[in-house]
FILUMKOL-690363 format. One record per residue (C-alpha): z, x, y; residue in one letter. Coordinates in steps of 0.05 Angstrom, whole numbers, plus 5000, padded with zeros to 4 digits. Layout:
% residues N
z->Z | x->X | y->Y | r->A
...
***
This chain:
% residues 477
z->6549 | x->9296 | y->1615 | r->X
z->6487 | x->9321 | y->1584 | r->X
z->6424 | x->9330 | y->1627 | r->X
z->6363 | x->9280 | y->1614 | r->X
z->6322 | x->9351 | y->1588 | r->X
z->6364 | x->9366 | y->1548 | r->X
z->6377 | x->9298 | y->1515 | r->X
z->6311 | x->9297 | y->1521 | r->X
z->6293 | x->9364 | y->1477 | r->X
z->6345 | x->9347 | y->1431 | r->X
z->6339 | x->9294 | y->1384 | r->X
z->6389 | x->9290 | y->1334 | r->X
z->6373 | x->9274 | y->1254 | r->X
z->6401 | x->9204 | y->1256 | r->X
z->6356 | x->9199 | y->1322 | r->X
z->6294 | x->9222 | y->1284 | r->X
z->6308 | x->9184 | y->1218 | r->X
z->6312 | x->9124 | y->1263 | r->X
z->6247 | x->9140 | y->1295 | r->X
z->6206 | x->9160 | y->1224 | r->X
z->6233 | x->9099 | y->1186 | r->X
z->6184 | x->9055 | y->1235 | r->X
z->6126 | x->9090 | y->1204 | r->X
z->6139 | x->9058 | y->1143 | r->X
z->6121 | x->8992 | y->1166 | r->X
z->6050 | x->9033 | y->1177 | r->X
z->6057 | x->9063 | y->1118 | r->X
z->6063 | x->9004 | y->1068 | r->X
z->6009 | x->8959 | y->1110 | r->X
z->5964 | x->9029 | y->1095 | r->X
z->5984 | x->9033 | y->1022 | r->X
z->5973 | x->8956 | y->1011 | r->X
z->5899 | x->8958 | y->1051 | r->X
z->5877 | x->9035 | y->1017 | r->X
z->5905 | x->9020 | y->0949 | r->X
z->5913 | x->8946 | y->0921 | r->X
z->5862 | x->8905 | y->0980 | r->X
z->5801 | x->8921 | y->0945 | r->X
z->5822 | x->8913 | y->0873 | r->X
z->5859 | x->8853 | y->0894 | r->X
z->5805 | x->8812 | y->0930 | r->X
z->5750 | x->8842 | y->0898 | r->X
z->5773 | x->8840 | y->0826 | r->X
z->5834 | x->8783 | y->0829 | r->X
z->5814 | x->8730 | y->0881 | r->X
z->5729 | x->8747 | y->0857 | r->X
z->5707 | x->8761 | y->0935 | r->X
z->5648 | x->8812 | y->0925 | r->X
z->5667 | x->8880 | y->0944 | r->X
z->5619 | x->8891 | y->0980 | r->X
z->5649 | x->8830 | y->1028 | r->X
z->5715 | x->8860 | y->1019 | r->X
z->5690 | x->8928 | y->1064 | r->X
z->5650 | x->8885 | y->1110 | r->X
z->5711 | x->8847 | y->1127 | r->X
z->5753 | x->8915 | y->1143 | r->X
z->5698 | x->8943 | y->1178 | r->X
z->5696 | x->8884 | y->1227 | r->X
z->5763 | x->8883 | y->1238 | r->X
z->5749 | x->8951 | y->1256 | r->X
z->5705 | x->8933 | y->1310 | r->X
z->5764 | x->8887 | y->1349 | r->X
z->5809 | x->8954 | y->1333 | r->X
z->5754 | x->8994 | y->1375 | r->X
z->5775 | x->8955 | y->1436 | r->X
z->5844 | x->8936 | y->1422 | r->X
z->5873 | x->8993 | y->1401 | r->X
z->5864 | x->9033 | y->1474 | r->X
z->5886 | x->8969 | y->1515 | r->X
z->5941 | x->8967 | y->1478 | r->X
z->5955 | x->9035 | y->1489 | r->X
z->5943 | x->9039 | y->1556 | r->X
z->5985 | x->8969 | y->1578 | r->X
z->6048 | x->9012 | y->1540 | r->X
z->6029 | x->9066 | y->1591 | r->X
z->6037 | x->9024 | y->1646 | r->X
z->6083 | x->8967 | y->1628 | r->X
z->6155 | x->8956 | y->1677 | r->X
z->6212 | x->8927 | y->1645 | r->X
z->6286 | x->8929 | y->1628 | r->X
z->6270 | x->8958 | y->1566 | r->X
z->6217 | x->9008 | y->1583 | r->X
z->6145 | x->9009 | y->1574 | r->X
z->6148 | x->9022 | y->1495 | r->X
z->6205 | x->8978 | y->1466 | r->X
z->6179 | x->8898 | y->1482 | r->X
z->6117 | x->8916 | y->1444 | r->X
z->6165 | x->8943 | y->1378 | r->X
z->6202 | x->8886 | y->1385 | r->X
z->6148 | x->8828 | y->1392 | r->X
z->6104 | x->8867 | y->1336 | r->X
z->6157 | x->8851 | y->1284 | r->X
z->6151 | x->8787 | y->1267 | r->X
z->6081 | x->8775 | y->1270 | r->X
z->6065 | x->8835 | y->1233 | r->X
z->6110 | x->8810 | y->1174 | r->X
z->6086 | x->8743 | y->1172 | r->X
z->6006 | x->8757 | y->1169 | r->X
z->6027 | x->8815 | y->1123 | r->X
z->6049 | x->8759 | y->1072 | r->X
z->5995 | x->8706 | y->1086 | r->X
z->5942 | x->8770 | y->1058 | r->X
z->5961 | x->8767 | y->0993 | r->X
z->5969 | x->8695 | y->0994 | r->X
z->5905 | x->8673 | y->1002 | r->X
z->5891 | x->8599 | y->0985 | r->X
z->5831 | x->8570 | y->0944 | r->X
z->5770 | x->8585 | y->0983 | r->X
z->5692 | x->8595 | y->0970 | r->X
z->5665 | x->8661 | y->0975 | r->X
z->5662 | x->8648 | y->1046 | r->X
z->5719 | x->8619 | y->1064 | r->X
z->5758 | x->8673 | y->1029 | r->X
z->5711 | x->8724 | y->1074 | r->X
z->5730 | x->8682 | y->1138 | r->X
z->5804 | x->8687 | y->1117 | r->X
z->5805 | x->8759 | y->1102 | r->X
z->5772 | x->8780 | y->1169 | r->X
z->5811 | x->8746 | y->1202 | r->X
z->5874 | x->8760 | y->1177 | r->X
z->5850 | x->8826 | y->1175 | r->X
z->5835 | x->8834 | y->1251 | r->X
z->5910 | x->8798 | y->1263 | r->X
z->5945 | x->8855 | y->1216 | r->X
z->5913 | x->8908 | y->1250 | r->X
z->5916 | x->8881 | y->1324 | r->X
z->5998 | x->8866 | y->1312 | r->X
z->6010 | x->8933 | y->1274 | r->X
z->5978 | x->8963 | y->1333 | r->X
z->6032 | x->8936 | y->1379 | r->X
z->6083 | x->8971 | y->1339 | r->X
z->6052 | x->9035 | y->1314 | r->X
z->6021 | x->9053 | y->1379 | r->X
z->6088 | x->9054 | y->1424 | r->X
z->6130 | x->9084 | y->1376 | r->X
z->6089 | x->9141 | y->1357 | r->X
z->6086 | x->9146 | y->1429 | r->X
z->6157 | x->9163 | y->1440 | r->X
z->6148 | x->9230 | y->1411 | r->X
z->6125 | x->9270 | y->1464 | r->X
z->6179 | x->9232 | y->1512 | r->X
z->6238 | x->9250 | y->1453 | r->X
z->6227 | x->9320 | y->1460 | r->X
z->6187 | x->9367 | y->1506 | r->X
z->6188 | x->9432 | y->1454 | r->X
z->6139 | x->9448 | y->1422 | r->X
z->6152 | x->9466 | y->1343 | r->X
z->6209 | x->9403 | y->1353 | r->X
z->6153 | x->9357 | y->1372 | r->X
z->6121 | x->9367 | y->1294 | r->X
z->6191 | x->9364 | y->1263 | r->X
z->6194 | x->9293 | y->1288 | r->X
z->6125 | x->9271 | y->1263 | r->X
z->6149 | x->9301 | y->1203 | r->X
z->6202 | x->9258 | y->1192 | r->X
z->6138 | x->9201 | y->1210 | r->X
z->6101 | x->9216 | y->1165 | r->X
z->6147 | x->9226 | y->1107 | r->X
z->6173 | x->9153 | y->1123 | r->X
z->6104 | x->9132 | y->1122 | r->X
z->6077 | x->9163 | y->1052 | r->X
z->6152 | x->9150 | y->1022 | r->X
z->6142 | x->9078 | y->1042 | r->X
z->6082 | x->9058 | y->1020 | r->X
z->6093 | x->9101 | y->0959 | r->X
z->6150 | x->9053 | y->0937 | r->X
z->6103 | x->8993 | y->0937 | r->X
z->6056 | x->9023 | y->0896 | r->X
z->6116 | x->9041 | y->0847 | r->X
z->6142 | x->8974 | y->0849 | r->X
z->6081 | x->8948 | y->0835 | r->X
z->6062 | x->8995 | y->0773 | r->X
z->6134 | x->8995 | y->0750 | r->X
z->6156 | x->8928 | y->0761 | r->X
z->6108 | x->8869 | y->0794 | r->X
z->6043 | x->8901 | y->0745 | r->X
z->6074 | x->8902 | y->0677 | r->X
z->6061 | x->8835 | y->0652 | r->X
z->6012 | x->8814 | y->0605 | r->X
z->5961 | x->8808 | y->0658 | r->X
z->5970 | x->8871 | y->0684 | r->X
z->5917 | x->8889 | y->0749 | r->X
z->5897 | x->8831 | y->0741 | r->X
z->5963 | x->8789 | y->0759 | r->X
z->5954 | x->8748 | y->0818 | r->X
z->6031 | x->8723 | y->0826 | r->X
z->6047 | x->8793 | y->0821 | r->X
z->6006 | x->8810 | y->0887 | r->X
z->6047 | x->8749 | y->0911 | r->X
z->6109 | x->8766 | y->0906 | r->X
z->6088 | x->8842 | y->0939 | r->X
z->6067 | x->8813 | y->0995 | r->X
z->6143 | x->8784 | y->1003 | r->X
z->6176 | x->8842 | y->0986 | r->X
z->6133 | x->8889 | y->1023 | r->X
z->6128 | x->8839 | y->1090 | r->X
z->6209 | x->8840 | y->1086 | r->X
z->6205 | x->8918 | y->1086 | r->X
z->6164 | x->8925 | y->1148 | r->X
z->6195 | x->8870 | y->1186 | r->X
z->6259 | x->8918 | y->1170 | r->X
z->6230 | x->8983 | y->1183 | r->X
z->6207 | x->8961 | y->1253 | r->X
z->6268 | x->8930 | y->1280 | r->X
z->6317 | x->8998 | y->1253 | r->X
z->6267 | x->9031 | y->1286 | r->X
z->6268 | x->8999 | y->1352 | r->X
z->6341 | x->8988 | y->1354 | r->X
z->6353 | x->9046 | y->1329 | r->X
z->6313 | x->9085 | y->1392 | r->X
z->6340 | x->9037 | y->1441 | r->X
z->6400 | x->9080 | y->1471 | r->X
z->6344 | x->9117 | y->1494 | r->X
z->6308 | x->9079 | y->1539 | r->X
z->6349 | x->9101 | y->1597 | r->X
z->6314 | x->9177 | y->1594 | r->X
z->6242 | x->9155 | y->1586 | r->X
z->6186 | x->9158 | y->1632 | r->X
z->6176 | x->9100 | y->1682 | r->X
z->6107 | x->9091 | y->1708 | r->X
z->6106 | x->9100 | y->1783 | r->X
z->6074 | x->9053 | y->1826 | r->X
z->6010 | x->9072 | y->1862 | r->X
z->5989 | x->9009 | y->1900 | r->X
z->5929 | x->9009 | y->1873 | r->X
z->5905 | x->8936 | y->1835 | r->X
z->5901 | x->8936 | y->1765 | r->X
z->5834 | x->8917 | y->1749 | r->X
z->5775 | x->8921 | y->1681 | r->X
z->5735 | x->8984 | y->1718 | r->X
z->5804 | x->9014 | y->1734 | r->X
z->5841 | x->9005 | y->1668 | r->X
z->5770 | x->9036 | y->1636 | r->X
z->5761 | x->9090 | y->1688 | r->X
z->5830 | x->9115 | y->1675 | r->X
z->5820 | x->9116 | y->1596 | r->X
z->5756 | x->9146 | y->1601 | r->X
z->5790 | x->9208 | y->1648 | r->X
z->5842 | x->9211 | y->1594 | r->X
z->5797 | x->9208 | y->1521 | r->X
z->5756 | x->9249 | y->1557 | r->X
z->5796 | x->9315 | y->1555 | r->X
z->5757 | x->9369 | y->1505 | r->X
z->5811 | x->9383 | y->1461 | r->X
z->5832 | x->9310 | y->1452 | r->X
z->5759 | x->9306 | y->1429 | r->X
z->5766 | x->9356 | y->1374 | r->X
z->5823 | x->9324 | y->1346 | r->X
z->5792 | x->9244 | y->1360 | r->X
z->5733 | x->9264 | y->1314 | r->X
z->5774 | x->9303 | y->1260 | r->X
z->5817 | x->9257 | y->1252 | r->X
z->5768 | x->9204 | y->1241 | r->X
z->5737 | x->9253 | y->1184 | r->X
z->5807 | x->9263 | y->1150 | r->X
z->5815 | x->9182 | y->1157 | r->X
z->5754 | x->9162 | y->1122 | r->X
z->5761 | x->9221 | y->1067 | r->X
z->5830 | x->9195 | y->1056 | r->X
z->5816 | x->9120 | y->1052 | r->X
z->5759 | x->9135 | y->1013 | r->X
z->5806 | x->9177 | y->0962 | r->X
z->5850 | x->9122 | y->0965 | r->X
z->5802 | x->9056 | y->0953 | r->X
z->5784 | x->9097 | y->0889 | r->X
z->5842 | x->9132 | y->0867 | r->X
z->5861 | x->9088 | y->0807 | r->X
z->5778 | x->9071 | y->0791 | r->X
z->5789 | x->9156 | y->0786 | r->X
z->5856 | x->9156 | y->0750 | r->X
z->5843 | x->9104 | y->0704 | r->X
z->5769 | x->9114 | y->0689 | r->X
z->5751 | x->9177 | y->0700 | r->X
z->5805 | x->9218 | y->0674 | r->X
z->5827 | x->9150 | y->0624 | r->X
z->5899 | x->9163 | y->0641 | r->X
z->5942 | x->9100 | y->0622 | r->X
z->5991 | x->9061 | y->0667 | r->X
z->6049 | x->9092 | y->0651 | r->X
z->6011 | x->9158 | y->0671 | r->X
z->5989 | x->9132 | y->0729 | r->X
z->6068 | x->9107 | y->0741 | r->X
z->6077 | x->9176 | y->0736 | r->X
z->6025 | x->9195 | y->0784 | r->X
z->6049 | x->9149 | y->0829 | r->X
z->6119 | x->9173 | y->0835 | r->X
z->6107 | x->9236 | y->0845 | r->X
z->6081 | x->9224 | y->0919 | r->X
z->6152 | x->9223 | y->0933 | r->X
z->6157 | x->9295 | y->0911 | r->X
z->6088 | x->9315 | y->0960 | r->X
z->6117 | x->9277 | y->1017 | r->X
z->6180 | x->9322 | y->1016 | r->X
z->6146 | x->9390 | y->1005 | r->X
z->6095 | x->9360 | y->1063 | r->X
z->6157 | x->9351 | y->1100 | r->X
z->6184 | x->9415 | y->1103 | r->X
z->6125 | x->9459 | y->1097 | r->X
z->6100 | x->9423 | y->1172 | r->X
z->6158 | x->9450 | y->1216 | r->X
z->6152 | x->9527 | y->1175 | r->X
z->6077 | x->9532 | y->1188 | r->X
z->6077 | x->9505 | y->1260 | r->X
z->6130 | x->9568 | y->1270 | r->X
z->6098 | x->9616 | y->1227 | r->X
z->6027 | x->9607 | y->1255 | r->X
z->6019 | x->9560 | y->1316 | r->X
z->5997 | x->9484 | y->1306 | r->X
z->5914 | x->9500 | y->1313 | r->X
z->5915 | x->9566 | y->1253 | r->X
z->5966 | x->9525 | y->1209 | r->X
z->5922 | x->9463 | y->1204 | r->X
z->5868 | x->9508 | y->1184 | r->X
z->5904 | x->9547 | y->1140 | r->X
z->5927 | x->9491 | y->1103 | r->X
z->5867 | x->9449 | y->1108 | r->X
z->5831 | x->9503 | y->1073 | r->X
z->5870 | x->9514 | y->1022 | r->X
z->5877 | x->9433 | y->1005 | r->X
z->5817 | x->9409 | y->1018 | r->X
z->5788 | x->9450 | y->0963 | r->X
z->5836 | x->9447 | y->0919 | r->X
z->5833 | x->9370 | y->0920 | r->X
z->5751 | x->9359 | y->0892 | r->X
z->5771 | x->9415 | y->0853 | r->X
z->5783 | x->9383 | y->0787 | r->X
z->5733 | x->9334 | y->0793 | r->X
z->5674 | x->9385 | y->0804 | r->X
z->5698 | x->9431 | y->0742 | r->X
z->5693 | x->9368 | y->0692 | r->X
z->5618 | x->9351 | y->0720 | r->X
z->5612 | x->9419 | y->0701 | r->X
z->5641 | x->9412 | y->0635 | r->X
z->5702 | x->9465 | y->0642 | r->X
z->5763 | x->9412 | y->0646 | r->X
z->5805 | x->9388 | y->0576 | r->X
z->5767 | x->9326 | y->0550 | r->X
z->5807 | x->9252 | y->0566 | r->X
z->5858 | x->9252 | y->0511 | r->X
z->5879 | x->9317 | y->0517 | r->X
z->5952 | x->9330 | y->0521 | r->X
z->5942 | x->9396 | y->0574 | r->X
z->5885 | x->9341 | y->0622 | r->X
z->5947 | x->9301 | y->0647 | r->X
z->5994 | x->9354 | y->0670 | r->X
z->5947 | x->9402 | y->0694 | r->X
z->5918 | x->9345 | y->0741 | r->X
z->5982 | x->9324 | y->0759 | r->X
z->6012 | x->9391 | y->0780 | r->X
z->5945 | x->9394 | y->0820 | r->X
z->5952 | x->9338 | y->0861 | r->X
z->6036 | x->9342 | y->0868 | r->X
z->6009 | x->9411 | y->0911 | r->X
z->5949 | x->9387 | y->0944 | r->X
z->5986 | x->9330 | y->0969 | r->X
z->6035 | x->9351 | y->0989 | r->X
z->5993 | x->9408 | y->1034 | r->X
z->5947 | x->9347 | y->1061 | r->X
z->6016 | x->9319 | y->1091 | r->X
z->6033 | x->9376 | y->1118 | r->X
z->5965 | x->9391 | y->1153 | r->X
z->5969 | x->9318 | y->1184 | r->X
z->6048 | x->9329 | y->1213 | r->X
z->6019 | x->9387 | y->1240 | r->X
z->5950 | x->9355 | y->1270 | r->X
z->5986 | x->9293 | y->1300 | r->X
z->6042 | x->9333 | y->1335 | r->X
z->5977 | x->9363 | y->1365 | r->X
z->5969 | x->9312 | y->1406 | r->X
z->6041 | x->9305 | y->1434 | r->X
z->6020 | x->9370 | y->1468 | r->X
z->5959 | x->9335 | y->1505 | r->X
z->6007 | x->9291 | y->1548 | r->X
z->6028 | x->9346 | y->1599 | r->X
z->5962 | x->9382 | y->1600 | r->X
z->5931 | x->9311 | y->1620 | r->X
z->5979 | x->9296 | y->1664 | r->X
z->5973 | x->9358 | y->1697 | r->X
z->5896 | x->9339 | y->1704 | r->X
z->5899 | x->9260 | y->1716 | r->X
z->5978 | x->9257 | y->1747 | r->X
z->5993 | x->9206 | y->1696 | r->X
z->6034 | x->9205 | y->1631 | r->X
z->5985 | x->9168 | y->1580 | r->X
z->6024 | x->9174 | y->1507 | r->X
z->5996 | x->9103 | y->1504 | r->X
z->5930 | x->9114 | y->1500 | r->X
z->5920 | x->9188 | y->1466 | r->X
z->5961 | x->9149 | y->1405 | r->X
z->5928 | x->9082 | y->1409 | r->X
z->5865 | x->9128 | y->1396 | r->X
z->5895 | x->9157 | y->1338 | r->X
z->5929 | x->9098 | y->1310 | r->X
z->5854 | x->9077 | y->1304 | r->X
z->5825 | x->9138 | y->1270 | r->X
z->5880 | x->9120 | y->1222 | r->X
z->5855 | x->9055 | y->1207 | r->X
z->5786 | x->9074 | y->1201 | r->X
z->5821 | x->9092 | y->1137 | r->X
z->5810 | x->9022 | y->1114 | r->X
z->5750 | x->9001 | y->1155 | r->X
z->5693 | x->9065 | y->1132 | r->X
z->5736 | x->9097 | y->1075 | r->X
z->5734 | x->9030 | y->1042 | r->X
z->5666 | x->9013 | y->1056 | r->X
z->5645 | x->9080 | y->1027 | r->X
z->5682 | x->9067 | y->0966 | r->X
z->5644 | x->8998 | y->0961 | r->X
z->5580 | x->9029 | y->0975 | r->X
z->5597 | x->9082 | y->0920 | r->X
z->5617 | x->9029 | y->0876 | r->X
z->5541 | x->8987 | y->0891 | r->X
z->5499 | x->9046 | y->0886 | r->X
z->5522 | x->9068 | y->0813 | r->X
z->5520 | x->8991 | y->0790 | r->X
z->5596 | x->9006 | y->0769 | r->X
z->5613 | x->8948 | y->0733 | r->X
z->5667 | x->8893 | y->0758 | r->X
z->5725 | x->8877 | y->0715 | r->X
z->5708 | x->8935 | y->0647 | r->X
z->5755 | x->8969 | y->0613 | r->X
z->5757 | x->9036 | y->0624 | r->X
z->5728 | x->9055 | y->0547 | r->X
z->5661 | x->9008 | y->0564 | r->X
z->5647 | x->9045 | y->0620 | r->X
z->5582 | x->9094 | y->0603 | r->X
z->5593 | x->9175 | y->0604 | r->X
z->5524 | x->9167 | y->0653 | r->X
z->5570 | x->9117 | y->0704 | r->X
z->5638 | x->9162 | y->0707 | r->X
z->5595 | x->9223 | y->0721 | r->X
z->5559 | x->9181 | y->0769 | r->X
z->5626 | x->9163 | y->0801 | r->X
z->5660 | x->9237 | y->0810 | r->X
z->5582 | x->9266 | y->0834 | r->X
z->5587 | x->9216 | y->0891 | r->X
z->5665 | x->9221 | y->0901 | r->X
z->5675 | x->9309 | y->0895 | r->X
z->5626 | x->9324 | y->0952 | r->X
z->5632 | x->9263 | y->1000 | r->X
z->5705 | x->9296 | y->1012 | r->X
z->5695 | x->9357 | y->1010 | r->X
z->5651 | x->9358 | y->1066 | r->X
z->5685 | x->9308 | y->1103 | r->X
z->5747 | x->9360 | y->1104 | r->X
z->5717 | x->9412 | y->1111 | r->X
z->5676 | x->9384 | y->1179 | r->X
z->5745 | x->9362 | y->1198 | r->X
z->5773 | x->9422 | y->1206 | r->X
z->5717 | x->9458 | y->1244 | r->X
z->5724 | x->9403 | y->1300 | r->X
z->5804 | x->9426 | y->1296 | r->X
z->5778 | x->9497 | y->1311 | r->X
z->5754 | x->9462 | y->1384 | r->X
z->5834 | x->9442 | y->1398 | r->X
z->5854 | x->9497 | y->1456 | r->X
z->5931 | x->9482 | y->1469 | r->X
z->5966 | x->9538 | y->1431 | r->X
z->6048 | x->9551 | y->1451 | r->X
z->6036 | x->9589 | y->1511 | r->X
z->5992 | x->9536 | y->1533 | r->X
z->6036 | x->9488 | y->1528 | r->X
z->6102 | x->9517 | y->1553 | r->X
z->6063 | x->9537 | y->1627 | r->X
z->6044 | x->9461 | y->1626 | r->X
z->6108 | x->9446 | y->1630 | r->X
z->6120 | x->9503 | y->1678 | r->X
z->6068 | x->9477 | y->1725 | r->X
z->6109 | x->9404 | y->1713 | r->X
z->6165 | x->9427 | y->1739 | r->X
z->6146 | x->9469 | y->1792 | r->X
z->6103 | x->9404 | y->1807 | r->X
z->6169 | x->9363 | y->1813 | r->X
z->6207 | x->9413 | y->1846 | r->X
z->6162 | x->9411 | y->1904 | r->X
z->6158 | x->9340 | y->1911 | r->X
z->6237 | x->9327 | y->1903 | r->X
***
């Protein structure tokens, strides 16, 4: 019979295809909010955009004190099933259901439609949260080795980019192509059935699909002491306030906003700025599938090649200046003019790269923070997945809350106009629109990955942890 460590340090595929396929429940609720919530409610339904990124940053604010107690009840919760599974499994439903009820919004005033998308807002994030928390958790419990631990959140994120990928190409390639086009509110209907079906899926395969392993994860141990507010807060603060969690906290909070702020305007950009058409932008679209793979398998080489700290850096570098990259060379007049038949390739083959390196730096950057579990509970003597991934699951959604409301604040300050097609739009506007857009990420990035340079846990680190761990447990058997 197998020993629990090595079970434990051994996940199989099927084990971490099982695992990844959850994140696509993330990953379309992500691609729905970052890609089609703002165009949708502030273009479709008529809310004012500005009300739109209000609205996600308030739900934001519940997410600031959710997200951790969330986190930290996973840490600590007893049951037959573990501490992480009866959160996957109540999330499901719920998640599903006020999925749907988004992009069916009733007829409301202005606000009444704000009061409904708040609040379902707040409930999408607050029941996503009891999925995406605990499973992302599981990682550092499914394997204890280091380079193994960012093949798994590999497979994550791949799941996660593939899945919200396919909505967006059902959407361009099926549910968009009527006469309406963008502007087709049934369409937006019927994706939020389809795409509420596909996470209600994703997180029960998931879940049942980890469940023969409940029997080799961490149980909480019993102190004695009462659970109480100062207590629950005293022992987040000990754990959130390690240095190199830090670093990665606030750099992932930078490559959050950057990203939802690419994403709020990525079609305004596509559509707009470089005056691709739809099918281009079908093209586009599919070709994420493409990044996510390269993403996939460049994660695990890099993390062996360099170590997790130099290959996020690496990477980082080399994408996040690729990425503004086209966008600064036609303010300065040296890209093909819209029309062009070299524009559309040449910025495609672009992004299919950048892409496909940005995935790759974030495997590599979340695995990071697998390895903080044994150096905190080294420090503390407690396991607290929970909570280190309840902290990132909400630098993830700051993706919608600030990258969105920087896109609408973009979109105010150059008086863009609501509802134009893209040849009505002045020369003056567009350049208006990539001046902001070019150096709002690039800095972002680039400030990103000097708080990575803070992260101390390299390999070495790591495996005399888990020395110290055992040695630890020797002692005390």
């Amino acid at each position: 019979m197998a020993t629990t460590a090595a079970v434990a340090d051994k996940p199989s595929v099927g084990l971490k295809l099982a695992h990844g396929f959850g994140a696509a429940a993330f990953g379309i609720k992500n691609n729905g909010f970052d890609y089609f919530l703002l165009l949708f409610y502030g273009t479709v339904i008529g809310l004012e955009p500005g009300l739109v990124g209000l609205a996600i940053m308030i739900a934001l604010v519940f997410d600031a004190v959710s997200d951790p107690l969330v986190g930290y009840w996973s840490d600590n919760f007893r049951s037959k099933w573990g501490r992480r599974h009866p959160f996957m499994y109540a999330a499901a439903l719920p998640v599903a259901l006020s999925y749907f009820l988004l992009w069916n919004p009733p007829e409301l005033s202005q606000f009444g439609l704000f009061l409904y998308l708040t609040g379902l807002a707040v409930l999408i994030r607050t029941f996503i949260t009891f999925y995406e928390t605990p499973s992302s958790a599981l990682i550092p419990e499914l394997s204890k080795d280091y380079e193994e631990r960012t093949s798994i959140q590999a497979y994550r994120l791949f799941f996660g980019w593939s899945g919200g990928n396919m909505m967006s190409i059902v959407m361009f390639g099926v549910l968009l192509t009527g006469p309406l086009g963008m502007m087709d509110r049934d369409a937006y209907a019927t994706y939020g059935i389809v795409a509420s079906l596909l996470i209600l899926a994703a997180i029960l395969v998931s879940a049942m699909g980890t469940h023969h392993r409940i029997p080799y994860l961490h149980r909480p141990v019993e102190t004695g002491e009462r659970f109480t507010i100062k207590r629950i807060f005293r022992e987040m603060f000990e754990t959130l306030s390690e240095k190199s969690f830090l670093a990665l906290f606030f750099a992932t909070v930078l490559f959050s906003v950057a990203t939802g702020l690419s994403a709020a305007l990525a079609f305004l950009m596509l559509n707009y700025f470089w005056g691709f058409s739809e099918f281009q932008i079908f093209i586009w679209t599919c070709t994420v599938f493409f990044s996510a793979l390269m993403g996939f398998l460049i994660a695990p080489w890099a993390t062996k090649r360099l170590g997790k700290k130099r290959a996020t850096i690496v990477l980082g570098l080399l994408a996040f200046t690729i990425q503004p990259a086209p966008v600064l060379l036609r303010l300065a007049g040296l890209m093909p003019e819209n029309g062009d038949p070299l524009l559309f390739p040449l910025v495609l083959g672009i992004n299919v790269v950048d892409l496909a390196l940005i995935i790759a730096v974030q495997a590599v950057a979340y695995s990071m923070i697998a390895d903080l579990v044994e150096s905190n509970q080294l420090r503390t003597g407690r396991r607290s997945e929970g909570v280190y991934y309840a902290a990132m699951t909400f630098t993830r959604k700051v993706t919608q809350g600030l990258g969105v409301a920087a896109a609408g604040i973009i979109l105010s300050a150059i008086a863009f106009p609501q509802g134009a097609a893209p040849e009505s739009v002045s020369i003056e506007t567009l350049w208006n629109l990539g001046a902001f857009y070019a150096p709002s990420l690039l800095a972002m990035w680039l400030t990103a990955l000097f708080c990575v340079s803070r992260y101390r846990i390299d390999k070495a680190g790591h495996e005399e942890n888990l020395r110290k761990l055992a040695e630890s447990s020797r002692q005390q058997a």
